[in-house]
ZAFI-662842 format. One record per residue (C-alpha): residue in three letters; x, y, z. Coordinates in Angstrom, 1 decimal. Layout:
<sites>
rest, xx, yy, zz
ala, X, Y, Z .
...
</sites>
This chain:
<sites>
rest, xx, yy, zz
unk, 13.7, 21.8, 42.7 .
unk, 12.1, 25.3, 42.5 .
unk, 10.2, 26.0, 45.9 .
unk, 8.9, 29.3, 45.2 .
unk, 5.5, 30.2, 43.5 .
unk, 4.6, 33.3, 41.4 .
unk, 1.3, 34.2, 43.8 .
unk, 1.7, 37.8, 43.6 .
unk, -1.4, 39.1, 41.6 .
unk, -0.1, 41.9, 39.2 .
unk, 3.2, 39.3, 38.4 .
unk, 0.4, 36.7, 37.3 .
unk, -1.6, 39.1, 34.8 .
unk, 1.3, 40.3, 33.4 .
unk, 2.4, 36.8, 32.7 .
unk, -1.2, 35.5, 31.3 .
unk, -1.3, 38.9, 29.0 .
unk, 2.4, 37.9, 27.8 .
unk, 1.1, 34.0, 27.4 .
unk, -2.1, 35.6, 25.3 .
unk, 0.2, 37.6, 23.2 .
unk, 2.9, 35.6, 22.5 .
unk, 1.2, 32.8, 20.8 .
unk, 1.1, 32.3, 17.1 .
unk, -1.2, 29.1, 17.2 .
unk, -4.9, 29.2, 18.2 .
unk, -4.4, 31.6, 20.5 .
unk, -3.3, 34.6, 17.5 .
unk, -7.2, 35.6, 17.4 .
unk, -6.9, 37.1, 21.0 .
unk, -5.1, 40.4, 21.7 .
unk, -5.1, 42.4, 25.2 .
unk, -6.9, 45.7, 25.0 .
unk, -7.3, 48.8, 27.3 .
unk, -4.8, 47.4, 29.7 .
unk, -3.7, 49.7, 32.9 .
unk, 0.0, 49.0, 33.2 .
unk, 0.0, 50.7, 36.7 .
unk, -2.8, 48.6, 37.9 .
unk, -2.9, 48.0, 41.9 .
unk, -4.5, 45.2, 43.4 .
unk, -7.4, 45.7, 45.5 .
unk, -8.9, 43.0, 47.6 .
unk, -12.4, 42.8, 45.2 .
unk, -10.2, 43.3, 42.0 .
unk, -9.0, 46.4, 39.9 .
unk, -9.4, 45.9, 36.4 .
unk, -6.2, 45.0, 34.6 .
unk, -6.8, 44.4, 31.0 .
unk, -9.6, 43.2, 28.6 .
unk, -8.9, 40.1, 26.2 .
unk, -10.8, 40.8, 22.9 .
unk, -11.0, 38.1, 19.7 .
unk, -10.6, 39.7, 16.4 .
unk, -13.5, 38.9, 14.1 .
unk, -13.2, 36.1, 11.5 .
unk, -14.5, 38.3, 8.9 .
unk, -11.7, 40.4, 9.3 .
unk, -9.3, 40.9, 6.3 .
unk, -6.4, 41.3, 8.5 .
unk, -6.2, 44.9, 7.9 .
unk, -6.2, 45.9, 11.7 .
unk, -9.3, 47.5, 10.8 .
unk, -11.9, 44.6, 11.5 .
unk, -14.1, 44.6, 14.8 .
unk, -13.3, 42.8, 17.9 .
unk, -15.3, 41.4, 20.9 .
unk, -14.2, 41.6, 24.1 .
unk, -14.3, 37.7, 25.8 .
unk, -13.0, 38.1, 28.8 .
unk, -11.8, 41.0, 31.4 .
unk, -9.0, 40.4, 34.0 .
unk, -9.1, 42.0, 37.6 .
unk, -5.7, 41.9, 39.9 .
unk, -6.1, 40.9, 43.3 .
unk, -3.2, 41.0, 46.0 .
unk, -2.7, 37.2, 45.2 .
unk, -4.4, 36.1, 42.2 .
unk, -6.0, 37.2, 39.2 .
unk, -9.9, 36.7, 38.1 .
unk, -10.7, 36.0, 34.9 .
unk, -14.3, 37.0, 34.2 .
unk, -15.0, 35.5, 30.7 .
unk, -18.3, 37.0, 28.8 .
unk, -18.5, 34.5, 25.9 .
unk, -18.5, 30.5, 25.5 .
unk, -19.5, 30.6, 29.6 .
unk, -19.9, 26.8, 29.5 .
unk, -17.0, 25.8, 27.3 .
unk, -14.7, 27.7, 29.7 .
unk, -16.4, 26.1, 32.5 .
unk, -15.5, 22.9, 31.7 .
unk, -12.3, 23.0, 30.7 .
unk, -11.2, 25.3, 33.3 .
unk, -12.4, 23.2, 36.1 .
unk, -11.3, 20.0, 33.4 .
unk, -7.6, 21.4, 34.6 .
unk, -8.1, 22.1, 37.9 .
unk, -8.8, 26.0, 38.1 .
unk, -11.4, 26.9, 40.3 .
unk, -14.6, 28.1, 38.6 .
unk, -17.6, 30.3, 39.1 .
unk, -20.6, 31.6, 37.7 .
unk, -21.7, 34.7, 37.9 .
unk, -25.7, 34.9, 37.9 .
unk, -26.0, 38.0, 35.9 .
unk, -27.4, 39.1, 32.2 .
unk, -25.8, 37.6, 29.9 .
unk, -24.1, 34.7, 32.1 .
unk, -20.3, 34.7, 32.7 .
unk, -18.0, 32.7, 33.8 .
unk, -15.4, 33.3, 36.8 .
unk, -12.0, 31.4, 36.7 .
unk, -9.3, 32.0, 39.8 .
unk, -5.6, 32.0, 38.8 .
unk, -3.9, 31.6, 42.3 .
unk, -0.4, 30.6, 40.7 .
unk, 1.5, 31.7, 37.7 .
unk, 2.2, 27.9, 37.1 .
unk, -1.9, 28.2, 36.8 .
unk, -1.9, 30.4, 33.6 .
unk, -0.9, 27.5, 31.8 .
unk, -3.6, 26.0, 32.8 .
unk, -6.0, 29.0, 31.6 .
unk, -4.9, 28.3, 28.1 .
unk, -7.1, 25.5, 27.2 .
unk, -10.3, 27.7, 28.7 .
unk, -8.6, 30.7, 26.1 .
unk, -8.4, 28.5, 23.0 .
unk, -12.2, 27.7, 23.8 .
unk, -13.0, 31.3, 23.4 .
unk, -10.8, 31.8, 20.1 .
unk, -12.5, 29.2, 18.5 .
unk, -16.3, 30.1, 19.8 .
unk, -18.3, 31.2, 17.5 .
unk, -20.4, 33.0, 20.4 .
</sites>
């Protein structure tokens, strides 16, 4: 049995922006945008990458707008997740598999999810399909 665990934080956003990528499924609406590939953890959180849902109205020309759902910060042992739309979807479902959740009281709302494990990024996913399919 494996004993080890992935908790470095740049390892762990690299793996959820290769998990976000490399689905076909639900998950083909969401692409990673303005990502820093020399990004160095800071204890608050340097920005790594922004996750960003391709509009349903677009023709699949790579020419159709995009909103940005979610932006991911790397920490020295986990990542944050701040997610701008479907806040209370991704509440649920994170917490639903165990992630650790929290708002963030600001204008609009926002939702914080903790991913302290790279086994944990699998656990993200349902909390990502939410967004693709939010019409928000």
């Amino acid at each position: 049995m494996v004993e080890e665990r992935l908790t470095d934080g740049r390892r762990i956003a690299q793996f959820l922006a290769s998990e976000v990528t490399g689905h076909e499924d639900d998950l083909r609406s969401l692409s990673v945008t303005d990502a820093d590939p020399d990004v160095e953890p800071t204890p608050d959180g340097a920005f790594a990458y922004a996750i960003e849902r391709e509009d349903s109205s677009d023709s699949g020309d790579g020419d159709g707008d995009s909103t940005r759902v979610a932006s991911v910060f790397v920490q020295p042992e986990r990542v944050r997740v701040e997610f701008e739309t479907a806040v209370d979807a991704v509440a649920d479902t994170a917490r639903e598999e165990g992630l650790r959740v929290r708002p963030k009281a600001v204008d609009p709302p926002r939702t914080l999810v903790f991913v302290e494990d790279g086994a944990q990024v699998k656990w993200l996913l349902p909390a990502l399909r939410a967004v693709a399919s939010s019409s928000e």
